[in-house]
Residue, then its C-alpha position, 0 to 999 in steps of 0.5 A: x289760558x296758560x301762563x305761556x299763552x298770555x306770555x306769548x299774546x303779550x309778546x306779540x305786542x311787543x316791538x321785535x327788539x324787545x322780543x328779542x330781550x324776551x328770548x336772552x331772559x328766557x334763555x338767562x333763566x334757563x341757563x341759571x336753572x340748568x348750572x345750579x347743582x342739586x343739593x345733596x346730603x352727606x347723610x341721607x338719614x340721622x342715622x348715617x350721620x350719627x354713625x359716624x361719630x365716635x361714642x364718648x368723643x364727641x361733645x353735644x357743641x361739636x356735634x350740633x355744629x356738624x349737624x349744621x353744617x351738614x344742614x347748611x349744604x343741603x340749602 
């Protein structure tokens, strides 16, 4: 049996109120999983991102500090 089969027979226990505050969660799910952005690199690659620092101008702090805050955007 499906998760949405056993879902579904212990719903249909319930009295109609609670299946209607089934439905509002199901629907407050559905809501949360459509407004969350997909995450989104700046850089898709090391490579890309590498490019984009200057040679010679960038010290190893600042750019582990950029690499983590570019690591913290995809989370």
């Amino acid at each position: 049996m499906g998760v949405d089969q056993l879902i579904l027979q212990k719903m249909r226990n319930l009295p109609l109120e609670k299946q209607y505050e089934v439905l509002d969660f199901v629907e407050f799910l559905t809501s949360r999983l459509n407004a969350l952005p997909e995450p989104r690199p700046r850089f898709p690659s090391l490579k890309q991102f590498r490019a984009t620092q200057v040679p010679g101008k960038t010290c190893a702090a600042e750019l582990i500090s950029r690499m983590r805050d570019e690591e913290d955007e995809r989370v």
